[in-house]
N, C-alpha and C positions, 0 to 999 in steps of 0.2 A: 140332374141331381137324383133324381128316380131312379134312372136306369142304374147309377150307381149304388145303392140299396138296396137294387134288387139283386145288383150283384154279391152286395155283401150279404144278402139272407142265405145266398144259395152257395156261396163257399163254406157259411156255420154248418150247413146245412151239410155237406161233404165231408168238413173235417169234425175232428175232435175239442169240444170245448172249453174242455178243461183248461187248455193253454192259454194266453194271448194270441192272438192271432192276427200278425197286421197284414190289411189287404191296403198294397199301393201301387199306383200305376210307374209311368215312367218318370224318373223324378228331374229330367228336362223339362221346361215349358217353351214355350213357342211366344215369341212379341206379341201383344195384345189378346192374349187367350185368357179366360180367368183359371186361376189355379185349383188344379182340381183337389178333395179331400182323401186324406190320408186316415183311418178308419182302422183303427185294432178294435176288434169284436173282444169282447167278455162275457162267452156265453154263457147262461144259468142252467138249470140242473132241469130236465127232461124226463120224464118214467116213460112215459108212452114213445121215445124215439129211441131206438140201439142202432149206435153208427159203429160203423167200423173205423179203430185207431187208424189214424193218417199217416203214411211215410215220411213225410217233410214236414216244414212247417215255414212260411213266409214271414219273418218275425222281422224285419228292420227296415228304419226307415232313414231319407236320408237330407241334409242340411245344406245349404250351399255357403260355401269357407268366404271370409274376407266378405260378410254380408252387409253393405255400407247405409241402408234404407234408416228412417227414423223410426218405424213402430217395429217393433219384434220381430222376428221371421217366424214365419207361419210351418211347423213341423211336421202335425200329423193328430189324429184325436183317438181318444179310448172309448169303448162305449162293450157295454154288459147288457147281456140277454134280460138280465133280471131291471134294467133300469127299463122303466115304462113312462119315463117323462115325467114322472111325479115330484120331483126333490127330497126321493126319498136316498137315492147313493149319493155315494162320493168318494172323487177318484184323488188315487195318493201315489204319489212315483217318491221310489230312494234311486241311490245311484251313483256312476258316475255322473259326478254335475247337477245332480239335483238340487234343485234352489239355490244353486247362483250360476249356472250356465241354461236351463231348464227349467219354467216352470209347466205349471198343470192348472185347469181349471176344474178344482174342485166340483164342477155342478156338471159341465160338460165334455170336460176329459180333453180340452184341448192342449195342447201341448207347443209351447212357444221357444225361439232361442234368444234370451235376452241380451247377450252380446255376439259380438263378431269373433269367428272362429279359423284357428290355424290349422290346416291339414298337415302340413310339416311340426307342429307341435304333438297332436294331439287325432289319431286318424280314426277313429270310433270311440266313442260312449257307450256301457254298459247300465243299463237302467230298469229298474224293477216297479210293476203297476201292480194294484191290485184295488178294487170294487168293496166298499166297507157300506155297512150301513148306518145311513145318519144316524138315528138315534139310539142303537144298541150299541154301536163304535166295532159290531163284530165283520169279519169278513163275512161276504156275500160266496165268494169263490177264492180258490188259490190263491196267492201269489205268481204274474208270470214274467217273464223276463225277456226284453229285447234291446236290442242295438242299432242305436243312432248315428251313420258313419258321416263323417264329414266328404263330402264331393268337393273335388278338387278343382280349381280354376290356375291357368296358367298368371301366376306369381309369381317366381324366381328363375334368373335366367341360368343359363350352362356356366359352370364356373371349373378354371381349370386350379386343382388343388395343388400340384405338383411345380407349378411354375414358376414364374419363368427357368425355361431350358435352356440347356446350355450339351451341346452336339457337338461331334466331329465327322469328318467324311473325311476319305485319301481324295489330295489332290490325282485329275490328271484320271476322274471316276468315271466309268461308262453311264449314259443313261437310265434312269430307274434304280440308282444305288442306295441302299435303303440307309437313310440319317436316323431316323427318330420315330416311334408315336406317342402322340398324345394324347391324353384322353380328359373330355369334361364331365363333369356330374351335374344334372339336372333335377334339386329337391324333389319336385312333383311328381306326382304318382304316374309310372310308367306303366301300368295297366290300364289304363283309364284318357282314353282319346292321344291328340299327339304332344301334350305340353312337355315331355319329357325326351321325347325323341329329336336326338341332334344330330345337326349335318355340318362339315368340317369346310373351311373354306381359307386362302389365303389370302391376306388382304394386302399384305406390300412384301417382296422377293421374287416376285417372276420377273422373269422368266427361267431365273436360276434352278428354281424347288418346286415342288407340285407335292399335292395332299390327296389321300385317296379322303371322299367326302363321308364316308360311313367308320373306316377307320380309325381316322387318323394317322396314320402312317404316311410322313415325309418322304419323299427322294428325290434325287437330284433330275433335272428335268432338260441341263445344257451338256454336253459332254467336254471332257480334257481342260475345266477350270481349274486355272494355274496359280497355286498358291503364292507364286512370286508377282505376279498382277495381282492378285487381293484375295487378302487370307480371310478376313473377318465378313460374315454377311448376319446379317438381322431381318427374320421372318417374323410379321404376323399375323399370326392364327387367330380365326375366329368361329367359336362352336353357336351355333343359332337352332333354338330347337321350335315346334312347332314342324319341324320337317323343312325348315328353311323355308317356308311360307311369311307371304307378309303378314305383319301385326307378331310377330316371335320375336320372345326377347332372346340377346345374342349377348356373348362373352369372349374376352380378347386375354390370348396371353402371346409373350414373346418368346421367341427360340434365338437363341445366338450359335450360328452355326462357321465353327474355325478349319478351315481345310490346312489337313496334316500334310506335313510333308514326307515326300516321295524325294528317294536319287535320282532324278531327270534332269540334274545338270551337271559336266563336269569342270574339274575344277581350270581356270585359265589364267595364265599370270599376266598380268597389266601391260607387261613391257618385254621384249625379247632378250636384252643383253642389261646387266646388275651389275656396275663397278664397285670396288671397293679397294681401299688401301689399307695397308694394313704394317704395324711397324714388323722389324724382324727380331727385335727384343719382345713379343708377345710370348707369355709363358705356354708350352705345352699344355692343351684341355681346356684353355680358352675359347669364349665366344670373337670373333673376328669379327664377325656379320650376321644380319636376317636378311632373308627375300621372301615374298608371301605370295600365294597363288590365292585369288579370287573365287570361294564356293557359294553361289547364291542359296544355296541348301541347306538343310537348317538341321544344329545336333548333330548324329553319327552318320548322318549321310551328308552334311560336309567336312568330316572329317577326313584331312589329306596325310600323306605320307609321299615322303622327299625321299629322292637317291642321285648320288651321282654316278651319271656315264662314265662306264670305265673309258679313261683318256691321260690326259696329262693334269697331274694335281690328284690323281684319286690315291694316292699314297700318304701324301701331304694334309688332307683334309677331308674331316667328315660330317656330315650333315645330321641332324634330326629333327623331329618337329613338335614344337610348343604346345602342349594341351590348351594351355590355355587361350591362345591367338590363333593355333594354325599356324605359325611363321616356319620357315623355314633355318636355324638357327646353324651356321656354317662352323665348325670348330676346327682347331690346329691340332693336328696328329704328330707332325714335327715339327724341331724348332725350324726357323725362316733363317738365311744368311742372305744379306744382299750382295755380299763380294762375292756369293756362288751364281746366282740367279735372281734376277729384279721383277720378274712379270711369270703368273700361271693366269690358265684358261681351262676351264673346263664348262660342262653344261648337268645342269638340274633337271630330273624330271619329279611332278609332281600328279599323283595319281591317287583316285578316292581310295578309303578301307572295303568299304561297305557299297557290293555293288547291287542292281537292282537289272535281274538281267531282261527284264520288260523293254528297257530302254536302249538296250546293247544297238540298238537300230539306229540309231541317233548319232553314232560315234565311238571312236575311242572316249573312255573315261581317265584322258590324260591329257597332260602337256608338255613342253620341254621349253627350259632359256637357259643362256648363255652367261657365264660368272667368269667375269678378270676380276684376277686380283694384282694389285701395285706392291711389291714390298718396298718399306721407305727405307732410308738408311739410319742408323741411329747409331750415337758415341756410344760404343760398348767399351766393359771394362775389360781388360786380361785374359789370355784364359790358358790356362796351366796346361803343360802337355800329358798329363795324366791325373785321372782321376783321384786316385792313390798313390801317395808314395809309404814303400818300406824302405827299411833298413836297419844294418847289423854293426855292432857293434859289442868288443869285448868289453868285460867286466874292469879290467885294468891299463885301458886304454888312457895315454896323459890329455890331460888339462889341454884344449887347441886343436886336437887332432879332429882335421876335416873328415866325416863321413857319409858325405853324399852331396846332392844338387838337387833343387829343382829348379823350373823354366816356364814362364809364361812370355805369351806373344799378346802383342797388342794388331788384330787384323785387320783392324778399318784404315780408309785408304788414307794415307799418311802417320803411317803409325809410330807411337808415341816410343819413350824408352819406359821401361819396368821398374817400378822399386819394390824389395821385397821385407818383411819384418815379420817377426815372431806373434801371432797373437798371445796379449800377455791373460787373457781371461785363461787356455787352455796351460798355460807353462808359466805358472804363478811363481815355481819355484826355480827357474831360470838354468834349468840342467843343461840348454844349450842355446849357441846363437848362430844366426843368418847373417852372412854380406848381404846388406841391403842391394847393391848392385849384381855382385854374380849370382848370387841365390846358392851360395855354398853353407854347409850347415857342418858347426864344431862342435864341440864334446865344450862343456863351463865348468863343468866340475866331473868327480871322480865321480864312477858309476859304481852300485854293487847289485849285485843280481840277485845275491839274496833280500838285498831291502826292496827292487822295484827289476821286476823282471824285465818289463815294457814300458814303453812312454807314449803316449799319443796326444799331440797336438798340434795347431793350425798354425798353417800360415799365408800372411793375407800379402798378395801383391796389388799396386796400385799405379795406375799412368800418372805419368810426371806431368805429360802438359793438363790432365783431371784428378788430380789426387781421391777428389770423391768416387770416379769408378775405380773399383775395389771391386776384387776376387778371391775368393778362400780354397786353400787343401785341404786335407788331413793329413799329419807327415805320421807313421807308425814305426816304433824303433826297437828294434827286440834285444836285449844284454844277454851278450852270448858269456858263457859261465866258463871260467876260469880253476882249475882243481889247485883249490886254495884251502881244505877242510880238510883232517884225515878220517876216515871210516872209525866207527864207534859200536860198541854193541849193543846190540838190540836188548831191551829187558827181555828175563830179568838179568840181575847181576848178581843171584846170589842164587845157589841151589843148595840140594841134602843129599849126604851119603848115608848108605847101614851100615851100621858096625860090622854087619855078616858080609858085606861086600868080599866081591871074588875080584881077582885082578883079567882087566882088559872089558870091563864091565861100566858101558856107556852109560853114564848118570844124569849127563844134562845136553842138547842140543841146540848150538846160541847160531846167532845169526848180526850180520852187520847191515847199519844204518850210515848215512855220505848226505852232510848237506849239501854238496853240491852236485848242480842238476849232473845226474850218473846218463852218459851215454848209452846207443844200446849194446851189450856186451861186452860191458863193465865188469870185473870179479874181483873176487875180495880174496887173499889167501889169509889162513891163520895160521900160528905158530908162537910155542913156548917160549917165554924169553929168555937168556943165555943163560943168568944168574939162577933160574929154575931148573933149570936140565940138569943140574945135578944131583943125583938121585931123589927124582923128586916123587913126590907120594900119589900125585894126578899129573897127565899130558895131555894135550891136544891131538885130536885127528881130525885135517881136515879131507872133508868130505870133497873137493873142487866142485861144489854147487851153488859157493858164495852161505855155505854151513859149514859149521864143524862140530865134532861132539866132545865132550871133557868124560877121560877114560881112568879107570881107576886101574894102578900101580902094586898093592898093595894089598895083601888079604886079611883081610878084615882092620876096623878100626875102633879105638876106643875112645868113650867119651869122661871118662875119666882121669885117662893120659891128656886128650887135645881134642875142643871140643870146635873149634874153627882152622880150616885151613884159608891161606891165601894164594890163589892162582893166577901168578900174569901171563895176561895171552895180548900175544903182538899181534895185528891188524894192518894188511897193506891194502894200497886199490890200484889200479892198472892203468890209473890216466897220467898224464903229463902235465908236471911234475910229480912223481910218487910220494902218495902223501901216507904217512901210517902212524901208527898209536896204541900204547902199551894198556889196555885195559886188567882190571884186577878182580876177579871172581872171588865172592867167600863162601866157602864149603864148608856145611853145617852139620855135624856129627849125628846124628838118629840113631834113635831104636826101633824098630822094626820086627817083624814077623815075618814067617817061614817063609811065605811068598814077597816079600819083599815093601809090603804096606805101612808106611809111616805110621808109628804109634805115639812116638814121644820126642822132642826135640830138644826138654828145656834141661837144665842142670839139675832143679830142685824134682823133676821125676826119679831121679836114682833112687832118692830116698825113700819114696813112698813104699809101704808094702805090695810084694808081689801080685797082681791078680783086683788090686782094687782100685780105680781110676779115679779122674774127678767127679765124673756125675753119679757116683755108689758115696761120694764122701758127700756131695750138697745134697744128694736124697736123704743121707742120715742125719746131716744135720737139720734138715726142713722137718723131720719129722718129731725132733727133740722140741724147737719151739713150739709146735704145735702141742705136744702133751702137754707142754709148760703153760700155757694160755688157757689151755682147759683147767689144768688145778686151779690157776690164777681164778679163773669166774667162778669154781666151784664154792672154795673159798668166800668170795667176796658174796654171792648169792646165801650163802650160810649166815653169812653175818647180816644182810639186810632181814632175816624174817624173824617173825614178830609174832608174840602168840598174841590172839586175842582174848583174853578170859575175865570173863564181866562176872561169873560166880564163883565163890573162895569156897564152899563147899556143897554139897550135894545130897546136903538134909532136906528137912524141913525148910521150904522158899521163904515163910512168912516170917520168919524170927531170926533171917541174915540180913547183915545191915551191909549195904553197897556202897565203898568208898573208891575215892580215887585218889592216885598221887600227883597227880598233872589238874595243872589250872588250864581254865579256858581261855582262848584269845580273848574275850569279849567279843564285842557286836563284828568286830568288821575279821573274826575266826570264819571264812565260809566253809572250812573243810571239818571242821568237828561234824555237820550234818546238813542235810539238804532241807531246805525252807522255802521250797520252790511252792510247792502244793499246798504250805498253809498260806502265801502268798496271793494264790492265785485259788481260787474255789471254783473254779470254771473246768479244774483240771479235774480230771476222774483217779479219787485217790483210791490207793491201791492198800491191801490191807498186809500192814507191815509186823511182823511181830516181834511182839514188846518186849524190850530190852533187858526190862526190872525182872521179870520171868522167865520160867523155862515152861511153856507148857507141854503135857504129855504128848500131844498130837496136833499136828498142822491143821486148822479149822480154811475151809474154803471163802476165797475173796466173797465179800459181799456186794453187789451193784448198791453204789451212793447215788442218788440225782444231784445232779452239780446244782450251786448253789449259783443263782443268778447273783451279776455286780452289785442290784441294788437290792437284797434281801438286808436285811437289819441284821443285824450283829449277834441280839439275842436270839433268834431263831436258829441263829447258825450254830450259836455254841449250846443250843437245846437239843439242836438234832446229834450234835455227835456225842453229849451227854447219854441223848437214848441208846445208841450203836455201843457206846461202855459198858451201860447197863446191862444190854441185852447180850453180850458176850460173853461164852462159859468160859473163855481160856481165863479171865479176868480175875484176879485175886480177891476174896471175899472181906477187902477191908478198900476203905476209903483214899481215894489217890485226887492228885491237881494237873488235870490236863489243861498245858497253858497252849495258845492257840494265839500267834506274832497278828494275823489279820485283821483288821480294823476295820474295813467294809467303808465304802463307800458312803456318805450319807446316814450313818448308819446313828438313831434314835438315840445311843449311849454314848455315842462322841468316840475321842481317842482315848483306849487304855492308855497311853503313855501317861506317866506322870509328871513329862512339861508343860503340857495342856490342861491339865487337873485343875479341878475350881480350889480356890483358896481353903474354901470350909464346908463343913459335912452337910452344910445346914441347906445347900441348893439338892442333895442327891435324894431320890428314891431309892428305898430298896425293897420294897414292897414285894418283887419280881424273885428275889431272891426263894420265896418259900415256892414259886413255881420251877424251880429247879430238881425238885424231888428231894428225895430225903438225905440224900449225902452232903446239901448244902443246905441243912433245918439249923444245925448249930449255928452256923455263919447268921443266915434271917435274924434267927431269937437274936442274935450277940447284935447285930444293926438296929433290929426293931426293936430293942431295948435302950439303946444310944438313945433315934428319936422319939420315944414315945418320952424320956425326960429331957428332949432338947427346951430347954427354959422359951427359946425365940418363938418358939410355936403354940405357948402359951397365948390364950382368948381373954 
């Protein structure tokens, strides 16, 4: 205990003392040793010694964490140069933790840790001393400051935060192929001895896996493990720290590790030869059959793909393969006949997508097997020697007349005889019939080609000894056309000549129309009819291009002589029988211009004058209404206006008397004048002027302050009393401005006089003499009422 005081004189001694200054040894103890003292100096103030300031300073001390003893833990003690063992200082610590994690002995500066302490909480305390004097309460020295850290004991074991894992390797791995690492956290301070330092170890998966022991890092440790002997393994790990030394706490997590599949197997079919039957009534693009090759590999690397060997059948049938199963799914490319062929063979190969060429050493990544197929026999219906049938047929062909056949055969072995019949869904209206036995087809009724060019409809034959197998045609009949129509002409049917017409001067170019269907190089001739040729006033010329033009005879013509001709033009056509027809053109007399430009066609243009047409006559007349309409408003605007003259003359204003001749609506008149603004006192009334007057010069609006809802009645009719008053335009005699407003609440009640008190004897009028002096006579004329009202007699 000396030797250590003498230490502590000779370190004040060295350093500077102004500061705290803790001097402590190592703060391990040894089994049975006594603990030695922890000593922060406070030294006092010195004249006769000058040290030089210290580079460092030794300031903290330290606690041991999770400290389970029953009396306090013993920390470290203050002590000041100026303390002489007298009870004259006293030590005072703030801080962290001061006085409830730390106390201090006031007398001797010991310093205690009253509870047990987490290093993973809380890993230093920041705490401030400082040396007071008892009785003044002033400091002795400074304030100084040092730090209490908590020492760390192995407490918490390696924890893995991340876990449990979950891994893959490829099947089929070389040794050392790297799966996973992991890693633990160990709370405890990793500066400080080994409580933090962890070593990786496996405790159940060997021989499969191995861990590096500082890492963590997994890998496989057996080689060419085959995900098809066992995919799933479960390792685990345990992280021990202390350096994996005994008495270390240790922590376990698990790793699930799934080995992926690799292509290392290829695909094998179970069985070498696949029967199947199959009827010969299956439709084209049917499924017939599956056959399935066996891929222990999992996903796109067993995914197979089928073909067949080009052989016998490979015309007849083709294969593909199921996404979904793998299967091998066999379909019909044509249809089957048993009366051709009863039995095919051919062979399948089935071979992976996705190859994996590590493994090519192994083998072909194929297989092949062998597929018969059995065709069965099966009762088929009919079956027609053509797909289609046509046929022709004229327009005027009789009632009965046979125009064609069809034929169906029944092929299976012992075959049946045929019936055949009209389906009635397709030939409702029954234009022709079938020998049920020959399969001959007639004519039911008359055809026309202009009403139905073609016919198309079925016909269904059916075996006698199966009536239910049943086979259908389509019969398709085309109505060949008959020249039964003569040629007609085309519109128009009516043209215009000029009156200036010259003779052999082409007016109109017609053309013919043939309801019936017109062969190719079909012509139409045209020509005058016999009764017209003589001397007639228009001809025909045809053109032999199936046109003709209508030519004028005649120089010039008048529409005042004949103002329509009529022109028959004959029409032949070239087919068999010749069919023709006298059509009649009307030719319409015009007048016209130099160049030949239609002006006028009707009759009543004769008359009009030369030079002025229809749209110069409705221009003039549009514009006669219109002047007419304008007098009309003028007029009528004349008679609506209205003088307004409110003074009969233009003397002297005061000594004319203003009459009217017109009565008022009364009350419910709102157009005699606006009562909006005596109504309403809120509104900012505008200064209007007065009617009864003319004055010399417009006086400018005056600003009124609106009159609040609940102002009293008399105030309102005082103020615009004053604005009278004080008005120069205002006539220098006494006037009655009446004012519709009643006010709100307002002290005088309703002027009306259906609310008026029965008798004079409830009113005041006292108020009247504060009106000023244009209502003094009215006062006097009141207050002479009551001053002899008898009732008010005392």
């Amino acid at each position: 205990m000396l030797t250590r005081n003498c230490l502590s004189l000779l370190l004040w001694i060295l350093f500077d003392g102004g500061l705290l200054t803790p001097l402590q040894p190592q703060p391990q103890q040894t089994l049975g040793s006594e603990p030695r003292e922890n000593v922060i100096h406070l030294p006092g103030q010195r004249s006769h010694f000058q040290r030089v300031k210290r580079g460092w300073v030794w300031n903290q001390f330290f606690v041991l964490e999770e400290y389970m003893g029953s009396e306090p833990q013993y920390v470290g003690k203050l002590h000041s140069d100026l303390d002489k063992g007298e009870g004259t200082v006293k030590y005072t610590l703030s801080g962290d933790g001061a006085g409830t994690v730390f106390t201090i002995d006031e007398t001797t500066g010991d310093i205690h840790a009253i509870r047990s302490l987490d290093r993973e909480e809380k890993p230093f305390y920041t705490l401030r001393a400082q040396a007071v004097d008892i009785e003044t309460r002033k400091p002795l020295e400074p304030e100084s400051e040092f730090i209490i850290k908590v020492q760390d004991i192995n407490d918490n074991e390696p924890k893995f935060l991340d876990g449990p894992y979950v891994a893959s390797v490829p099947e089929m791995s070389p040794v050392g192929a790297y799966v996973l690492q992991v890693k633990a956290t160990d709370a405890d301070d990793p500066t400080y001895g080994n409580s933090a330092r962890v070593v990786y170890s496996i405790l159940q998966g060997q021989p499969y896996f191995s861990i590096d022991p500082k890492t963590g890092i997994i890998r496989t440790a057996l080689p060419n493990m085959d995900r098809e002997v066992k995919e799933q393994y479960q390792v685990l790990i345990q992280a021990k720290d202390m350096g994996g030394q005994l008495g270390g706490l240790a922590g376990t997590t698990v790793v699930n590790i799934t080995l992926s599949d690799v292509n290392d197997n290829p695909p094998r079919f179970p069985k070498s030869i696949f029967h199947l039957k199959v009827p010969e009534s299956s439709p084209v693009g049917s499924a017939i059959g599956r056959i399935r090759a066996v891929d222990p590999d999992f996903g796109q690397n067993a995914e197979i793909e089928y073909n067949i060997v080009p052989g016998d059948g490979g015309n007849l049938f083709d294969i593909i393969t199921d996404e979904d199963t793998q299967e091998g799914v066999i379909k019909l490319k044509k249809p089957l006949d048993f009366e051709t062929k009863k039995a095919y063979t051919f062979k399948v190969e089935a071979s992976n997508l996705h190859l994996d060429h590590r493994f090519h050493s192994a083998g072909p990544f194929k297989d092949t097997a062998t597929v018969k197929i059995s065709v069965l026999d099966v009762d088929e219906p009919p079956i027609f020697s053509k797909p289609l049938y046509t046929m022709e047929v004229y327009e005027d062909t009789p009632v009965g007349t046979i125009i064609g056949a069809v034929t169906a055969q029944d092929l299976d072995v012992g075959s049946s005889a045929v019936r055949y019949f009209i389906d009635w869904k397709s030939d409702g209206d029954s234009y022709f019939t079938i020998d049920g036995t020959e399969g001959t087809i007639a004519t039911n009724e008359l055809l026309d080609r202009e009403s139905t060019a073609q016919y198309n409809f079925s016909i269904i034959a059916s075996k006698v000894s199966n009536p239910l197998l049943t086979s259908k045609v389509n019969i398709l009949i085309n109505v060949l056309d008959v020249n039964e129509f003569p040629p007609e002409i085309s519109v128009p049917y009516e043209t215009a000549v000029c009156e200036n017409a010259k003779p052999g001067q082409i007016i109109q170019i017609v053309s013919a129309a043939d309801r019936d269907l017109s062969p190719a190089g079909q012509q139409f001739s045209f020509r005058l009819s016999p009764e017209a040729a003589i001397k007639p006033n228009f001809t025909v010329r045809d053109f032999r291009n199936n046109t003709a033009g209508i030519e004028t005879r005649r120089n010039g013509y008048s529409r005042r002589q004949q103002e329509l001709y009529f022109l028959p033009v004959v029409i032949e056509d070239s087919s068999y029988p010749v069919q023709s027809s006298t059509n009649t053109m009307t030719i319409r007399v015009c007048r016209c211009d130099s160049e030949g430009t239609i002006l006028s066609c009707n009759v009543e243009a004769i008359f009009l004058p030369v030079g002025l047409s229809t749209g110069a006559l409705i221009a003039i007349l549009l514009c006669i209404v219109i002047l007419l309409a304008i007098v009309v408003l003028y007029v009528a605007l004349r008679r609506q206006r209205k003088k307004d003259t409110l003074m009969t003359s233009k003397e002297d204003i005061r000594d004319n008397v203003i009459h009217y001749d017109d009565e008022g609506g009364g009350e419910e008149d709102t157009q005699a004048f606006d009562i909006g603004a005596l109504r309403n006192p809120t509104a900012v009334e505008e200064n209007k002027i007065r009617r009864d007057i003319k004055p010399d010069s417009l006086c400018l609006p005056r600003q009124r302050p609106p009159v609040e809802d609940s102002t009293d009645i008399r105030d309102f009719i005082h103020q615009r009393l004053q604005e009278h008053d004080l008005d120069p335009a205002a006539p220098p005699y006494d006037s009655l401005a009446t004012f519709a407003y009643e006010g709100a609440g307002s002290l005088a009640g309703s002027l009306s006089s259906i609310d008026s008190l029965a008798t004079d004897a409830d009113q005041d009028y006292d108020y009247l003499a504060d009106w000023g002096p244009r209502f003094k006579v009215l006062a006097d004329l009141f207050g002479e009422e009551e001053s002899y009202n008898p009732d008010k007699v005392t």
